[in-house]
PDB file of N, CA, C and O in Angstrom, chain B, residues numbered from 101:
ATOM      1  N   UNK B 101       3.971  13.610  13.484  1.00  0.00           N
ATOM      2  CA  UNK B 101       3.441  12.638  12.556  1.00  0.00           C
ATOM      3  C   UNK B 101       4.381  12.441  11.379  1.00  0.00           C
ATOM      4  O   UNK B 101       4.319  11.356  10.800  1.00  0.00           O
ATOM      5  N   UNK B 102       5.322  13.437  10.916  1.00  0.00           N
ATOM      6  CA  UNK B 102       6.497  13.241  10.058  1.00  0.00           C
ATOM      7  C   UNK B 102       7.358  11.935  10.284  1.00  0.00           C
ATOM      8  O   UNK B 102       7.594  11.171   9.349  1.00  0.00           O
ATOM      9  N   UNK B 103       7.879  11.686  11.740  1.00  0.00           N
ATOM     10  CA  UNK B 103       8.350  10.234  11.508  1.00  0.00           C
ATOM     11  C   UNK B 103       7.858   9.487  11.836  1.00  0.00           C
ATOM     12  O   UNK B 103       8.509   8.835  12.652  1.00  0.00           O
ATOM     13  N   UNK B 104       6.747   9.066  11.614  1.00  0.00           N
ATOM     14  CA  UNK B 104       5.724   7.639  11.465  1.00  0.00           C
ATOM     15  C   UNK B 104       5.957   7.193  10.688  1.00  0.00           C
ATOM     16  O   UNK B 104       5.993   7.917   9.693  1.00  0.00           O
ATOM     17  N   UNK B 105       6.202   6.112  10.535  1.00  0.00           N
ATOM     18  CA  UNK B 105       6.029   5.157   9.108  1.00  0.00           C
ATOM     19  C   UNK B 105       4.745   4.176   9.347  1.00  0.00           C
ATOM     20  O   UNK B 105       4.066   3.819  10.310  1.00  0.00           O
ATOM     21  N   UNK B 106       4.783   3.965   8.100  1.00  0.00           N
ATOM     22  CA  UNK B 106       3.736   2.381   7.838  1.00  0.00           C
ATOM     23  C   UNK B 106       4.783   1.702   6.728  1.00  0.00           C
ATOM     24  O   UNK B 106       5.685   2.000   5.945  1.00  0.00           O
ATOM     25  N   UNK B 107       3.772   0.228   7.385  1.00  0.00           N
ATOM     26  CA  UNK B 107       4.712  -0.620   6.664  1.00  0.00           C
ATOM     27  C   UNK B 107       3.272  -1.635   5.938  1.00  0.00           C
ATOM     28  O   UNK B 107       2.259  -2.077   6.481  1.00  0.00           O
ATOM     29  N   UNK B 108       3.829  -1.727   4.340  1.00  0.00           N
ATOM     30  CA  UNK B 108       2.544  -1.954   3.793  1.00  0.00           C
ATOM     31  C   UNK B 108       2.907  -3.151   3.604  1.00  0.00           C
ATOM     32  O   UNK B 108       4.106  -3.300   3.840  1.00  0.00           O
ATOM     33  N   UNK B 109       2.083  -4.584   3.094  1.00  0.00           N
ATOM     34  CA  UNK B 109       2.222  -5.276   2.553  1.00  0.00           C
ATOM     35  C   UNK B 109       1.390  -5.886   1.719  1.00  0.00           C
ATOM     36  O   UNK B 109       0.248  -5.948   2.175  1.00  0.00           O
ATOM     37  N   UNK B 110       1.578  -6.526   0.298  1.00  0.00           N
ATOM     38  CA  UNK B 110       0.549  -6.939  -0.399  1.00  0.00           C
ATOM     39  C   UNK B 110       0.109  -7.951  -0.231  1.00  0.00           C
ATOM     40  O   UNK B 110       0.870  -8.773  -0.742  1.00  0.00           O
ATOM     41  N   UNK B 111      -1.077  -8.615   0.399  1.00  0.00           N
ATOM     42  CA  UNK B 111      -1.867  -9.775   0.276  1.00  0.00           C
ATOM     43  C   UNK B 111      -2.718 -10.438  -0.739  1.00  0.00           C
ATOM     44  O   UNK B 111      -3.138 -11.595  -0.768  1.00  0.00           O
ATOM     45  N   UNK B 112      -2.823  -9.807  -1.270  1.00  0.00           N
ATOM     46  CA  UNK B 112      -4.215 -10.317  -2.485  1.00  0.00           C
ATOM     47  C   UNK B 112      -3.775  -9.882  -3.823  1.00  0.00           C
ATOM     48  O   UNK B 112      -3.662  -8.676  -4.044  1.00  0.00           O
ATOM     49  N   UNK B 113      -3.450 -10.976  -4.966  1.00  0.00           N
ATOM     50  CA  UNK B 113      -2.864 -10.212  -6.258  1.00  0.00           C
ATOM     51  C   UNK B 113      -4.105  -9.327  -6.623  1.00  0.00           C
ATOM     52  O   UNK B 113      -5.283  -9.340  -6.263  1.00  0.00           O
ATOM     53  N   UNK B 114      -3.301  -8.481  -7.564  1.00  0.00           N
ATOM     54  CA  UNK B 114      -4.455  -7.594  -8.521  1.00  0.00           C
ATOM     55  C   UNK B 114      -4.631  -8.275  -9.770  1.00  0.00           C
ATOM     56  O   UNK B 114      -4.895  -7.627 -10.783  1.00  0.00           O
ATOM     57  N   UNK B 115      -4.533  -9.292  -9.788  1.00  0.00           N
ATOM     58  CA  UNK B 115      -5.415 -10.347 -11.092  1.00  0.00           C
ATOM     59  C   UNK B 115      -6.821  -9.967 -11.139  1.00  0.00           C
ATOM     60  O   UNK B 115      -7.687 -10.440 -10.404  1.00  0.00           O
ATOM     61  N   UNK B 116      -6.966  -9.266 -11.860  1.00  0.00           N
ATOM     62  CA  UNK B 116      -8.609  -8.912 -12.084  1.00  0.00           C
ATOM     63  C   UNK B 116      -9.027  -8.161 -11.498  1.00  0.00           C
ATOM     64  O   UNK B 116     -10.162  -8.311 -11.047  1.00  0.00           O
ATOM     65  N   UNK B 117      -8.155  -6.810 -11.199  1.00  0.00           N
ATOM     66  CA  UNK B 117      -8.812  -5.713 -10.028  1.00  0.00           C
ATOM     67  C   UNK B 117      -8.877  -4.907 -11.416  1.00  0.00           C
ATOM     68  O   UNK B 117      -8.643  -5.283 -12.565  1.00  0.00           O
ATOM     69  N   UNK B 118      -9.388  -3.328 -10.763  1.00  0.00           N
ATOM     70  CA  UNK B 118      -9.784  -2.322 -11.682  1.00  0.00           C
ATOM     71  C   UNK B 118      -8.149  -1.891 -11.921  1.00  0.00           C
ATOM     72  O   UNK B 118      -7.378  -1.722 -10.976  1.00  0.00           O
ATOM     73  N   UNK B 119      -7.814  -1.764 -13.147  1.00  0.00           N
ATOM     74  CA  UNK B 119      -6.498  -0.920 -14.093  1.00  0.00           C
ATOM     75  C   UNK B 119      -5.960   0.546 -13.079  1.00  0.00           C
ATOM     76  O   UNK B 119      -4.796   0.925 -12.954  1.00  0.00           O
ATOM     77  N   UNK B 120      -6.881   1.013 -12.609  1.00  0.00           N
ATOM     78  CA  UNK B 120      -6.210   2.118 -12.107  1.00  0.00           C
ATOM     79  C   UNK B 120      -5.976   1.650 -10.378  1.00  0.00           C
ATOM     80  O   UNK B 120      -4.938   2.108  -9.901  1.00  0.00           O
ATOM     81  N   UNK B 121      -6.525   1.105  -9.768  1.00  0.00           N
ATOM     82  CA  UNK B 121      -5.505  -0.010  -8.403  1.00  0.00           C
ATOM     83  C   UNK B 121      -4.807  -0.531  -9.015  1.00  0.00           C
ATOM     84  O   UNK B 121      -3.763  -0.205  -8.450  1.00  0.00           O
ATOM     85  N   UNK B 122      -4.405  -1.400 -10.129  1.00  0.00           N
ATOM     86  CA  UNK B 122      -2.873  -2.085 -10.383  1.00  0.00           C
ATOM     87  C   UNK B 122      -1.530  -1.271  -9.833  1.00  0.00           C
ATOM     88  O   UNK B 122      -0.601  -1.463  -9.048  1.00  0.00           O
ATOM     89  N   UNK B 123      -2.205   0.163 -11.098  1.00  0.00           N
ATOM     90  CA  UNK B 123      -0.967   1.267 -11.459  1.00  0.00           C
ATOM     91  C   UNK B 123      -1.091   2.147  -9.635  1.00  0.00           C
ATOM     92  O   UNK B 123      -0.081   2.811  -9.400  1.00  0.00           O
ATOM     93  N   UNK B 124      -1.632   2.157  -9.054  1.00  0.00           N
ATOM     94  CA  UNK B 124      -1.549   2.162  -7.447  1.00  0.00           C
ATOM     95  C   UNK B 124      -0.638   1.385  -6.868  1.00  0.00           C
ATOM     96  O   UNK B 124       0.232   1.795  -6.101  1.00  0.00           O
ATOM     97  N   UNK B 125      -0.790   0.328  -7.186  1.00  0.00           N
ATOM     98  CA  UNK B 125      -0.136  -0.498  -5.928  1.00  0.00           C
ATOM     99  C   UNK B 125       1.599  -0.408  -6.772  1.00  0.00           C
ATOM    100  O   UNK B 125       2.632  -0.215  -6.131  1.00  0.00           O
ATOM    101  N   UNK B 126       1.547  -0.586  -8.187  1.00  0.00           N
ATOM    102  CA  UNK B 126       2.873  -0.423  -8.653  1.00  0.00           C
ATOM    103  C   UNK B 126       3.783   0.937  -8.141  1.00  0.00           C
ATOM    104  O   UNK B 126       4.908   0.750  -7.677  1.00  0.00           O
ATOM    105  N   UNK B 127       3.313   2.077  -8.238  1.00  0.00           N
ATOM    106  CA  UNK B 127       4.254   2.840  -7.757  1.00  0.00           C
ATOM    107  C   UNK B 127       4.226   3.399  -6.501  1.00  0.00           C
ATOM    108  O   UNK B 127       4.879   4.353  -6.078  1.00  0.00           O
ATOM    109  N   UNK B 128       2.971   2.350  -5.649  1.00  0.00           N
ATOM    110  CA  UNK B 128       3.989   2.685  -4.521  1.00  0.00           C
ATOM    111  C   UNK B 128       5.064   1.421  -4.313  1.00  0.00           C
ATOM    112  O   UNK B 128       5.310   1.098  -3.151  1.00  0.00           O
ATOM    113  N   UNK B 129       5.681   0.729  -5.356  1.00  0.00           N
ATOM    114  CA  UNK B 129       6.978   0.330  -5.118  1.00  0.00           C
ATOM    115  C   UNK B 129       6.478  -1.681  -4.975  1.00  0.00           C
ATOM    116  O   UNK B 129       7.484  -2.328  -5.269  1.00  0.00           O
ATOM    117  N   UNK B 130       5.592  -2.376  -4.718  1.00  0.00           N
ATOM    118  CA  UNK B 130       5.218  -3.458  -4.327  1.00  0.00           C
ATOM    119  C   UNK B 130       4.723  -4.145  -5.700  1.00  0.00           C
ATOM    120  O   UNK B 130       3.808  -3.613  -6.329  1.00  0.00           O
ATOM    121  N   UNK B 131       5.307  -5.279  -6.141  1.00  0.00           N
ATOM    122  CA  UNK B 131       5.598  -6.121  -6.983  1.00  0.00           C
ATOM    123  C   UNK B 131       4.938  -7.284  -7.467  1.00  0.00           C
ATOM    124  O   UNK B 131       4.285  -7.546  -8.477  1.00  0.00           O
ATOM    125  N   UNK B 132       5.508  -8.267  -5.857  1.00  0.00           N
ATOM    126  CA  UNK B 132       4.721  -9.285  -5.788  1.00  0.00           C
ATOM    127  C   UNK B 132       3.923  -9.436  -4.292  1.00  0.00           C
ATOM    128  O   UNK B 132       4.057  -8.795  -3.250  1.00  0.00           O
ATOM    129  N   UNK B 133       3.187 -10.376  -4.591  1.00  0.00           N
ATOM    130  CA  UNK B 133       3.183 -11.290  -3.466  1.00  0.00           C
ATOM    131  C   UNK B 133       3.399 -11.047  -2.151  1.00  0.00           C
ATOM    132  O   UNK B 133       4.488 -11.620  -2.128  1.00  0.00           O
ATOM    133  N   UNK B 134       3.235 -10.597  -0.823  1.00  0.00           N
ATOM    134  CA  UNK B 134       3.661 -10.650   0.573  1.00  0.00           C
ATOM    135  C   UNK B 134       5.291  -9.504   0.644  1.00  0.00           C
ATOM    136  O   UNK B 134       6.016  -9.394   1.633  1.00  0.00           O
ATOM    137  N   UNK B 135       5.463  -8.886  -0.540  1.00  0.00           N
ATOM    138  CA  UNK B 135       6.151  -7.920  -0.659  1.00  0.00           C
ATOM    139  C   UNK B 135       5.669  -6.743   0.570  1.00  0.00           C
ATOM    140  O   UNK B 135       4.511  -6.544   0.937  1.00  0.00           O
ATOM    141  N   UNK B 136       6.608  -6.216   0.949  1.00  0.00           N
ATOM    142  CA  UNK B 136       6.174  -5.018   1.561  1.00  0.00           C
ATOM    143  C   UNK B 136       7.093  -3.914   1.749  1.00  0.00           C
ATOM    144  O   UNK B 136       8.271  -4.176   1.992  1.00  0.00           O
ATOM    145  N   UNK B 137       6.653  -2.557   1.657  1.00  0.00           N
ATOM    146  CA  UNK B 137       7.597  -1.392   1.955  1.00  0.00           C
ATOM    147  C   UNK B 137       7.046  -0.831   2.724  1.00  0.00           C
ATOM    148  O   UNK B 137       6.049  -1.353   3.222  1.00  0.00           O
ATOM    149  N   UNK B 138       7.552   0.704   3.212  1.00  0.00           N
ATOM    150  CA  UNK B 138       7.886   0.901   4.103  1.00  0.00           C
ATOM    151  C   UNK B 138       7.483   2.898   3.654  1.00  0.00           C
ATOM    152  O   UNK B 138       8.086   3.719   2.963  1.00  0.00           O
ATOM    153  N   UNK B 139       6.560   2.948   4.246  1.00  0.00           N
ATOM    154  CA  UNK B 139       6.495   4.984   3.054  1.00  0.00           C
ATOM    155  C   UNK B 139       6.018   5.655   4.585  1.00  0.00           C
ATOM    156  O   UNK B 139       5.716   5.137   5.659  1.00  0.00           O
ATOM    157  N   UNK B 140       6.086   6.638   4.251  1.00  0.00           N
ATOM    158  CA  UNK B 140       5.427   7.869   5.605  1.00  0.00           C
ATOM    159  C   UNK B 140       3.950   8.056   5.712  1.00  0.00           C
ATOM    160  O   UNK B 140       3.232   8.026   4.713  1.00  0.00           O
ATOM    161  N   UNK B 141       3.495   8.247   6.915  1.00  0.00           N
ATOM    162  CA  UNK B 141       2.671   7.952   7.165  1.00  0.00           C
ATOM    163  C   UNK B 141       2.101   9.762   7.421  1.00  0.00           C
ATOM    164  O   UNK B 141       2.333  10.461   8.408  1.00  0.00           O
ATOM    165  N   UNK B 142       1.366  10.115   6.244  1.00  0.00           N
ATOM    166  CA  UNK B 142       0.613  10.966   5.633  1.00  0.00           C
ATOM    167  C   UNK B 142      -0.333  11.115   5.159  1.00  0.00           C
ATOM    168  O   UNK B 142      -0.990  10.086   4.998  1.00  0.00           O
ATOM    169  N   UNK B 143      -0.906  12.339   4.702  1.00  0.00           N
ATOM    170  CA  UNK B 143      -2.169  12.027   4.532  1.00  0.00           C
ATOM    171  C   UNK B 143      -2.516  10.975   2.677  1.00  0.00           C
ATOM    172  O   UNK B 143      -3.383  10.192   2.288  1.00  0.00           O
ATOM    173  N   UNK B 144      -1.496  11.480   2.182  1.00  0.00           N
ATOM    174  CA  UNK B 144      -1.372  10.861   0.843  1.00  0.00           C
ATOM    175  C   UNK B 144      -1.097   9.287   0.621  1.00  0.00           C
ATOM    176  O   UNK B 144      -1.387   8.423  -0.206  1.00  0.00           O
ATOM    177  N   UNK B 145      -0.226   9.424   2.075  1.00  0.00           N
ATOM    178  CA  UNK B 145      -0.933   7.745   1.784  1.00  0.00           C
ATOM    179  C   UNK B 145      -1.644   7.013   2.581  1.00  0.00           C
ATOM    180  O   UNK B 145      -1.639   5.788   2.453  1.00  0.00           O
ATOM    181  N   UNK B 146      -2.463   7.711   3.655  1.00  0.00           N
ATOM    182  CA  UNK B 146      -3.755   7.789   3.808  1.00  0.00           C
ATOM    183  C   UNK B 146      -4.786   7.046   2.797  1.00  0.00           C
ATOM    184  O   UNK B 146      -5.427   5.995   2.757  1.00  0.00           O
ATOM    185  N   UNK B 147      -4.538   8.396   1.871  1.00  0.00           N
ATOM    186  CA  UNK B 147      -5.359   8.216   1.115  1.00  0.00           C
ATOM    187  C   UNK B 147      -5.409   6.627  -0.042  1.00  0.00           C
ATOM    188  O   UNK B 147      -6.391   5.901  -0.202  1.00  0.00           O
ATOM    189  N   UNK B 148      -3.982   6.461  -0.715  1.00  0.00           N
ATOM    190  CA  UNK B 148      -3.835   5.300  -0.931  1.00  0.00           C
ATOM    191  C   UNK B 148      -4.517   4.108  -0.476  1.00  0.00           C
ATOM    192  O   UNK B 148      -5.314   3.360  -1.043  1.00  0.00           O
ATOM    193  N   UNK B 149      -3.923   4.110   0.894  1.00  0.00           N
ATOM    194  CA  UNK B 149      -4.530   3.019   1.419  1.00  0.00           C
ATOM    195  C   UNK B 149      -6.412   2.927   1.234  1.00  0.00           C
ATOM    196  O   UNK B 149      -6.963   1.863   0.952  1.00  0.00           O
ATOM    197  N   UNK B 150      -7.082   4.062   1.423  1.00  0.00           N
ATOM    198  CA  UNK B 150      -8.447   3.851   1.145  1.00  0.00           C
ATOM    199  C   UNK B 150      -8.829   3.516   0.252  1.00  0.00           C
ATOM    200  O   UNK B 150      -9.887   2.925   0.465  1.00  0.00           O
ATOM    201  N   UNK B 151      -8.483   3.546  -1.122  1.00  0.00           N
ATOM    202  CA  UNK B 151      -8.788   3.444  -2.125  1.00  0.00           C
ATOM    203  C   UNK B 151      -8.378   1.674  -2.389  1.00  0.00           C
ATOM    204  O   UNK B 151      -9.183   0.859  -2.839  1.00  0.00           O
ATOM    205  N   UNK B 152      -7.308   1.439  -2.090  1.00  0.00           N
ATOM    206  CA  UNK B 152      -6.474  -0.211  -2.395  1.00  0.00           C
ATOM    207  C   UNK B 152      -6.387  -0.936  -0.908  1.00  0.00           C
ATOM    208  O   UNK B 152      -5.551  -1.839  -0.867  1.00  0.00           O
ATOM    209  N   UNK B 153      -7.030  -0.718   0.176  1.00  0.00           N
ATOM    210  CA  UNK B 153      -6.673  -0.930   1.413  1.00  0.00           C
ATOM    211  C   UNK B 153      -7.513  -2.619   1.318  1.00  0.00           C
ATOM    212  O   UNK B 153      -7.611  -3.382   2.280  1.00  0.00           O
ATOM    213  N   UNK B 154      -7.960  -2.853   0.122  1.00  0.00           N
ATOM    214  CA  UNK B 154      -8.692  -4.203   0.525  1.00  0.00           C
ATOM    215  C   UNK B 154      -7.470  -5.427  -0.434  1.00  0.00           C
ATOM    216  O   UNK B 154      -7.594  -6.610  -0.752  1.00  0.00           O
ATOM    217  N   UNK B 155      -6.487  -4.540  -0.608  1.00  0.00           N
ATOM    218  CA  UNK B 155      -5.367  -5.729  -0.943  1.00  0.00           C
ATOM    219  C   UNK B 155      -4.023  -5.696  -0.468  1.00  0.00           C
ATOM    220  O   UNK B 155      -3.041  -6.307  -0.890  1.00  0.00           O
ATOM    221  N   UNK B 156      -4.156  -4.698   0.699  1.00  0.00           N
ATOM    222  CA  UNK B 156      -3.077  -4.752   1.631  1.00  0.00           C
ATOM    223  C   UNK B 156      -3.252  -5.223   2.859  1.00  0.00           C
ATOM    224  O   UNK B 156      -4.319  -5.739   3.195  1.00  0.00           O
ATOM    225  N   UNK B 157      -1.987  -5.069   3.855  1.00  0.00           N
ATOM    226  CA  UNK B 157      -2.381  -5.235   5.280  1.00  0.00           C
ATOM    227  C   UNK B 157      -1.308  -3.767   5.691  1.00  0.00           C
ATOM    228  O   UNK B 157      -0.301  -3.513   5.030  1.00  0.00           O
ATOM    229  N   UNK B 158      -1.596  -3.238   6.440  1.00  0.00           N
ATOM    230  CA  UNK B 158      -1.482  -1.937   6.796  1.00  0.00           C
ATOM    231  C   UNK B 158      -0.690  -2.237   8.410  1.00  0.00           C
ATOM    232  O   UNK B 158      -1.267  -2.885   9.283  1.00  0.00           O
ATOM    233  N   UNK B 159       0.576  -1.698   8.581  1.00  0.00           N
ATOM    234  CA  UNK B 159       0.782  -2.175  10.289  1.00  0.00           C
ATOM    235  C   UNK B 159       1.869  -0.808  10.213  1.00  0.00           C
ATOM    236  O   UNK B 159       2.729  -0.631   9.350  1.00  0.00           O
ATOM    237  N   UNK B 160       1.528   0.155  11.467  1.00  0.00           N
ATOM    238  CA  UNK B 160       2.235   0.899  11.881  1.00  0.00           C
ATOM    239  C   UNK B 160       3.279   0.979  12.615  1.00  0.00           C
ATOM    240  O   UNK B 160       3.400   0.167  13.532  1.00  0.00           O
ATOM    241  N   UNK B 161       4.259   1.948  12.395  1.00  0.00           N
ATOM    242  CA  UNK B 161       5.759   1.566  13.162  1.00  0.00           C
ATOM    243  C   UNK B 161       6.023   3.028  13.550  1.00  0.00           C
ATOM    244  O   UNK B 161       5.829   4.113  13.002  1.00  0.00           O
ATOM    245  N   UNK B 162       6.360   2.762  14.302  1.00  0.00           N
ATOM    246  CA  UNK B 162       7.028   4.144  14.946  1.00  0.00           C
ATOM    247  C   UNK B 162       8.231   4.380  14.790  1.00  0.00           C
ATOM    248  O   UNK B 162       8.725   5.402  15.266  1.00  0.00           O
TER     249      UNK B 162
END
């Protein structure tokens, strides 16, 4: 499970989300818009994703 990646991308601005999802989605690295990176697929960001997963799209890569 160490080299799994996910590859995230942002769909939905955080214009008017709760202050602590902004500072979420900022360091994991995503900016604007249909931006997307690229992090390991762990439980930590697992967890990420549950918490902000309703302003991403989530697609796994091997």
């Amino acid at each position: 499970m160490a080299d799994k990646k996910m590859k995230l991308t942002l769909v939905k601005s955080t214009i008017g989300c709760v202050p602590k999802h902004k500072k979420i989605i900022e360091s994991m690295g995503l900016r604007k818009l249909q931006h997307s990176v690229v992090l390991p697929d762990n439980d930590s960001t697992r967890g990420i994703i549950r918490q902000v997963g309703y302003l991403l799209k989530v697609e796994e890569q091997a």
